[in-house]
Structure formats: structure tokens, C-alpha cells
Z-matrix of the N, CA and C atoms (Angstrom, degrees):
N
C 1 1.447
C 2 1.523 1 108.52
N 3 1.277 2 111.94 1 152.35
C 4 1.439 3 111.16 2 179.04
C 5 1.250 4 119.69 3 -105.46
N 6 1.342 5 130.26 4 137.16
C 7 0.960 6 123.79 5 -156.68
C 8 1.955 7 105.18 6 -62.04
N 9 1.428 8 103.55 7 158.85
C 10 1.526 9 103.94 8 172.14
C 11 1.785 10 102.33 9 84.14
N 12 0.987 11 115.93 10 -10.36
C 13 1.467 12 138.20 11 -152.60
C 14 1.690 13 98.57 12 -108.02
N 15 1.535 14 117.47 13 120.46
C 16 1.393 15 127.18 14 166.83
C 17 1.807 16 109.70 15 -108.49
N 18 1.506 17 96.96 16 126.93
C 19 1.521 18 101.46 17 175.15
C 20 1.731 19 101.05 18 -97.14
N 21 0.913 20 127.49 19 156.88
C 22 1.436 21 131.68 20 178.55
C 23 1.488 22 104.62 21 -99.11
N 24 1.507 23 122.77 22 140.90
C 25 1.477 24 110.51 23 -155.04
C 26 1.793 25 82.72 24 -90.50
N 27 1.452 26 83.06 25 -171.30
C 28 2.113 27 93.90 26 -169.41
C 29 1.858 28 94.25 27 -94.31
N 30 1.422 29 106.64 28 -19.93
C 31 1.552 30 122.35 29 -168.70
C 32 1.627 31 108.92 30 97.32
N 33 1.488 32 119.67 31 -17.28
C 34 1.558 33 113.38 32 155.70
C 35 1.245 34 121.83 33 -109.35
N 36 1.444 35 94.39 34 128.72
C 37 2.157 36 93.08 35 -164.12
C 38 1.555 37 106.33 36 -69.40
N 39 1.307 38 128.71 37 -0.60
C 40 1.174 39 139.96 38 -166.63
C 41 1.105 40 116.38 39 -93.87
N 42 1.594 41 111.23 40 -33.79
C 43 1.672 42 119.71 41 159.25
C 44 1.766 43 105.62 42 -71.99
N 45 0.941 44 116.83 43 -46.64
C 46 1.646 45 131.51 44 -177.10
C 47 1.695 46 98.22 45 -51.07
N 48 1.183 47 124.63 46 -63.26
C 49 1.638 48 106.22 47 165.70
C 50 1.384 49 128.09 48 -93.77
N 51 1.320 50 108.80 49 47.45
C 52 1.640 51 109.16 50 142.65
C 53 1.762 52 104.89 51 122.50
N 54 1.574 53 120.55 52 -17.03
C 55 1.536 54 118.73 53 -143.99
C 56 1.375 55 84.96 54 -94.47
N 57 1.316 56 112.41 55 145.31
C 58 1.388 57 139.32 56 -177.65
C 59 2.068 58 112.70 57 -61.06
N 60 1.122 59 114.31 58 149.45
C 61 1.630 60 106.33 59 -178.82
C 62 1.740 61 125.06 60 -29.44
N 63 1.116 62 110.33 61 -48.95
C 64 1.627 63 119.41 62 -162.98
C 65 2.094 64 89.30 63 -87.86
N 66 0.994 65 92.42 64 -67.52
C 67 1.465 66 84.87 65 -155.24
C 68 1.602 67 114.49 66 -66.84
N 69 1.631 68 105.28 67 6.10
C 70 1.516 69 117.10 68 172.35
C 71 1.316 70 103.01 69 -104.28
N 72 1.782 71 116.50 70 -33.94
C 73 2.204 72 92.87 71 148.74
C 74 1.072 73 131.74 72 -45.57
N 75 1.582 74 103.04 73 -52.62
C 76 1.817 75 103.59 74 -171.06
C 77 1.468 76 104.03 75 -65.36
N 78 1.781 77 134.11 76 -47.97
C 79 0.988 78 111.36 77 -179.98
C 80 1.529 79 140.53 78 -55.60
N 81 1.709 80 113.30 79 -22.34
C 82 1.305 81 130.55 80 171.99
C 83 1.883 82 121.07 81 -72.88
N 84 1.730 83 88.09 82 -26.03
C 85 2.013 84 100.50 83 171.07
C 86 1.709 85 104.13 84 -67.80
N 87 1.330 86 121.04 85 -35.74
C 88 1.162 87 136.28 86 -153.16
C 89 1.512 88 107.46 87 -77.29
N 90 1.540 89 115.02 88 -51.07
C 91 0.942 90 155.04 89 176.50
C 92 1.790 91 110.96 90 -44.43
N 93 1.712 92 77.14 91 -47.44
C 94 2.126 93 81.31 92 -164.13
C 95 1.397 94 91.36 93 -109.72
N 96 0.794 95 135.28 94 2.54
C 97 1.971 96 139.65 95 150.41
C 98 1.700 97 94.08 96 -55.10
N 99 1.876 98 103.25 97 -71.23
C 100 1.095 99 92.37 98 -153.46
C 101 1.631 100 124.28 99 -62.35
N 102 1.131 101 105.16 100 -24.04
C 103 1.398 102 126.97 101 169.50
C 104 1.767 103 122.23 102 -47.07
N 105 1.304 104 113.76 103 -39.06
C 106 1.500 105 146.90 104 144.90
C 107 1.575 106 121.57 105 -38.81
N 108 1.821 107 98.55 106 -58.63
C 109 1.541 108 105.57 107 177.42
C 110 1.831 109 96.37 108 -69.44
N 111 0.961 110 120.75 109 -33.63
C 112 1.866 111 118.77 110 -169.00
C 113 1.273 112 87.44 111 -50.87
N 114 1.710 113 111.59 112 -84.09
C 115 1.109 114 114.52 113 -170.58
C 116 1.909 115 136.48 114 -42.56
N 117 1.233 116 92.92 115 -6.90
C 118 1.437 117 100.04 116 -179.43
C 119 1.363 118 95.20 117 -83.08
N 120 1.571 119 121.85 118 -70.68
C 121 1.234 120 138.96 119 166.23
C 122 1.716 121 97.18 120 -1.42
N 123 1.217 122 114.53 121 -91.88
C 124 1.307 123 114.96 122 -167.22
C 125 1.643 124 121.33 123 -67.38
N 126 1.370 125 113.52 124 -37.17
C 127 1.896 126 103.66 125 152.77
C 128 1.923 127 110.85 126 -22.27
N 129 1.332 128 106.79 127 -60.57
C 130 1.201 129 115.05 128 -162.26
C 131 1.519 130 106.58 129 -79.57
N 132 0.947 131 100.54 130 -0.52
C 133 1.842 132 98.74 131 -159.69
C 134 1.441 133 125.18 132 49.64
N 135 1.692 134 106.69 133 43.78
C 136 1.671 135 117.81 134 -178.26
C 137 1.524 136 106.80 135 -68.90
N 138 1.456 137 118.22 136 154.64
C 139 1.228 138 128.40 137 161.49
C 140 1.218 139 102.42 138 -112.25
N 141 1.093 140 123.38 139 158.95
C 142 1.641 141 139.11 140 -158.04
C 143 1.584 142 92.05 141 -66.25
N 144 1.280 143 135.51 142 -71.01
C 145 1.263 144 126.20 143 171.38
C 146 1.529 145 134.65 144 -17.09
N 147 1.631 146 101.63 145 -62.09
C 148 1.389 147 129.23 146 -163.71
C 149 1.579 148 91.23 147 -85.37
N 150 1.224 149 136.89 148 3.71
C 151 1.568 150 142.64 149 -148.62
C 152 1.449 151 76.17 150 -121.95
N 153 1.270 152 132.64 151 -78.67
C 154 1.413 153 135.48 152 -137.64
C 155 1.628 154 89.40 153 -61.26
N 156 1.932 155 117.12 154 -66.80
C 157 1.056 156 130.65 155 -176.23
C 158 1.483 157 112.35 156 -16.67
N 159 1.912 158 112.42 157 -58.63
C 160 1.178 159 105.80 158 171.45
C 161 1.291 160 133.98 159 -84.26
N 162 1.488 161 119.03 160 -8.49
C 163 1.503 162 103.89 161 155.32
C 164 1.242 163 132.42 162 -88.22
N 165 1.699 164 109.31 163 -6.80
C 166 1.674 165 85.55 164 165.94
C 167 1.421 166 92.90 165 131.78
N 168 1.714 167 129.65 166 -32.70
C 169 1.284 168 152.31 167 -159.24
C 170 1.663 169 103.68 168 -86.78
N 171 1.334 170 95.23 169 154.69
C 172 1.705 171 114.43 170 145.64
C 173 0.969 172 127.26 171 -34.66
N 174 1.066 173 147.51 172 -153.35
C 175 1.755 174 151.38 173 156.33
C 176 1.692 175 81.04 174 -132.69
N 177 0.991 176 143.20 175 -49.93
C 178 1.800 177 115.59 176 -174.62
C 179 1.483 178 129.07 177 -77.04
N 180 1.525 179 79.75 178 -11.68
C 181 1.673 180 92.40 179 -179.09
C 182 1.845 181 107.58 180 -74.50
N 183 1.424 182 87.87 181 -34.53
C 184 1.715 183 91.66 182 -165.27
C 185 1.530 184 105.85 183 -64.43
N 186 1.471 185 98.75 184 -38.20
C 187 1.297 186 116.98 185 -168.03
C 188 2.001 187 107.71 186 -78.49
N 189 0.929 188 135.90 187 -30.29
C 190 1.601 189 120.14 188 142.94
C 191 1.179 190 135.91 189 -50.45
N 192 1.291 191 100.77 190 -43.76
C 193 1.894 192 111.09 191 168.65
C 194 1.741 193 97.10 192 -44.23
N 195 1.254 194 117.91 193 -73.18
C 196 1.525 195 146.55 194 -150.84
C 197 1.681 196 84.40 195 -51.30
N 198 1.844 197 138.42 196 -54.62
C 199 0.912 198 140.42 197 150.06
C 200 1.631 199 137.36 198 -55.05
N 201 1.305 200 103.26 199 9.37
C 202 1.480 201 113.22 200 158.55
C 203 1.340 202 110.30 201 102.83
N 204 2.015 203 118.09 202 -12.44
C 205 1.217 204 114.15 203 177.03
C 206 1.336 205 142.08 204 -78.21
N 207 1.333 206 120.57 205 110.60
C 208 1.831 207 114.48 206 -147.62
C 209 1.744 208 95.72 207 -83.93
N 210 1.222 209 114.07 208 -34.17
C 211 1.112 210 134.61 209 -146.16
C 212 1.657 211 103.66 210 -42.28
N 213 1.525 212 138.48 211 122.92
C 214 1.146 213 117.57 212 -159.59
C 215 1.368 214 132.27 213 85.46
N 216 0.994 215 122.68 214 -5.02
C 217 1.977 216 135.90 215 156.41
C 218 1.153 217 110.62 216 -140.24
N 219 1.276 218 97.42 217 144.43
C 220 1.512 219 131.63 218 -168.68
C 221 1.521 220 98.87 219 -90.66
N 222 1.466 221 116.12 220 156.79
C 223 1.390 222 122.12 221 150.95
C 224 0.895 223 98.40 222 -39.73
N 225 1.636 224 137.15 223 -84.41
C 226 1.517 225 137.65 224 -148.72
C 227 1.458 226 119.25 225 -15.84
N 228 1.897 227 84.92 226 -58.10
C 229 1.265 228 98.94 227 -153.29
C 230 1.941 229 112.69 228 -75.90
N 231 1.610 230 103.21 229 -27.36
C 232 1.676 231 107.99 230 178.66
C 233 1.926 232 88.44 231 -82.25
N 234 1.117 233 112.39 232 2.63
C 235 2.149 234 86.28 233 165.95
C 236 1.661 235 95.55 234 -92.96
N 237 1.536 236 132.00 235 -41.29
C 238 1.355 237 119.73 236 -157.61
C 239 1.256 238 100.65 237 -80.00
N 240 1.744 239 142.46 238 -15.23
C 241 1.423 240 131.97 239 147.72
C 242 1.010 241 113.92 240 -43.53
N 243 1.296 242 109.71 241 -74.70
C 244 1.793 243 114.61 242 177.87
C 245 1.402 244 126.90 243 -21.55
N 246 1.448 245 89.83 244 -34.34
C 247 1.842 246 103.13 245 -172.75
C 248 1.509 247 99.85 246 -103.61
N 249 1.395 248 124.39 247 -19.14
C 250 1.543 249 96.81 248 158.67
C 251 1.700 250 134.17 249 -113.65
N 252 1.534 251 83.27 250 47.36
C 253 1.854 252 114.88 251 154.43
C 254 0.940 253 116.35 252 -151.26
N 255 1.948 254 83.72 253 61.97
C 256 1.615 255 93.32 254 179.79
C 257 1.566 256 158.91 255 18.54
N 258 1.625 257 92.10 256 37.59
C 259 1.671 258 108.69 257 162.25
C 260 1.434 259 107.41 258 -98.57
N 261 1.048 260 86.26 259 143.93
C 262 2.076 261 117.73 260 174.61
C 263 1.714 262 88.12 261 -88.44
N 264 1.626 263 111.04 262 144.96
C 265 1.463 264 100.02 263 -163.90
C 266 1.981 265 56.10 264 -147.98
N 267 1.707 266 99.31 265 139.31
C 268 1.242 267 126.65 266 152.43
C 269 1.167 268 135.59 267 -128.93
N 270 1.350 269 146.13 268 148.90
C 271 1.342 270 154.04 269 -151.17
C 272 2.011 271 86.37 270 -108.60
N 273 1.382 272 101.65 271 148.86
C 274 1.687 273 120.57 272 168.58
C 275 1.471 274 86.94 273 -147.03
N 276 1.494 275 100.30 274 135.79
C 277 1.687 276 115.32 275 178.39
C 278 1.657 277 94.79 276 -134.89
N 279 1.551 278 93.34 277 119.09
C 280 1.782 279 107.93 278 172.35
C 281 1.349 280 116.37 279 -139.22
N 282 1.541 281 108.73 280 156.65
C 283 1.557 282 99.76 281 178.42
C 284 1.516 283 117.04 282 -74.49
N 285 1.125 284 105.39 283 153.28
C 286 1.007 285 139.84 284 169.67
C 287 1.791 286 117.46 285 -36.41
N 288 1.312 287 121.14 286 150.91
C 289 1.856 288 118.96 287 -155.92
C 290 1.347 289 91.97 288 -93.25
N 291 1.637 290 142.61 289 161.17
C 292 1.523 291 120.33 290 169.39
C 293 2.118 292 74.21 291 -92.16
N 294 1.365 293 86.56 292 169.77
C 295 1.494 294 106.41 293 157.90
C 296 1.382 295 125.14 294 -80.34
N 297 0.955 296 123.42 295 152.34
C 298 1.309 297 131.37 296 -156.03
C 299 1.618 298 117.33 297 -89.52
């Protein structure tokens, strides 16, 4: 970018630093799941421990996610947490933005 210079984002920061179409969806699904599990977390007043217990997880596993690391879970698996702290997790499918 040049300085003085505004790029307009794509709306996934995941395309914005560098990751190719698909694996900059999945990283942005991943992303706003995990963002979901936070917020559940604190609805409930979970502690990272008592959090994992009820979704089903590790305690280190939960705790990389919580630090941004997907690496090793599936969607699947951050929707069936979701769903056992009792969120209903739904899919919205839309086209795609043109670029600008």
C-alpha cells in the first residue's frame, strides 16, 4: 500500500492478509463461531475450565481457539459447543460482494 493510500477491505480480514478464497471463508466461519463461543462463555459466566467441561473440549484446546488458534477443529466441532451452551447456531448463504 502506498502511503496516504486507502485500500477498501474485502469485509474478510482473512482475505485482507493474504489467504486464498476458501480457506479465508473457513477462516472467517471459524473466527465468528469463535467470537459466539466468547460470548457464550460470559452469558454464562464460564471460566475457561468449566467452559471446556461444557463443551465437550480440553482446557488447551479451548484455550488456543480463545487465542485465535483454529488449527485442529473443525466447524463441526465449534457448532456442537455452541449447542451445548445452549446456542442454536444457523447457517445464512449469500452471494458473494463484486470487488470494487
Amino acid at each position: 500500500m502506498t502511503e496516504g493510500k486507502w485500500v477498501r477491505s474485502s469485509e474478510n480480514i482473512f482475505e485482507d492478509l493474504g489467504f486464498e478464497g476458501e480457506e479465508a471463508a473457513v477462516l472467517k466461519i471459524k473466527a465468528d463461531l469463535m467470537i459466539e463461543i466468547e460470548k457464550a462463555m460470559k452469558a454464562l459466566a464460564l471460566n475457561q475450565a468449566r467452559a471446556a467441561q461444557v463443551m465437550g473440549v480440553p482446557r488447551p484446546r479451548l484455550n488456543r481457539m480463545l487465542h485465535g488458534r483454529f488449527d485442529g477443529i473443525t466447524i463441526d466441532k465449534m457448532v456442537q459447543m455452541l449447542e451445548r451452551t445452549g446456542k442454536q447456531v444457523t447457517v445464512k448463504v449469500g452471494r458473494k460482494k463484486k470487488a470494487a
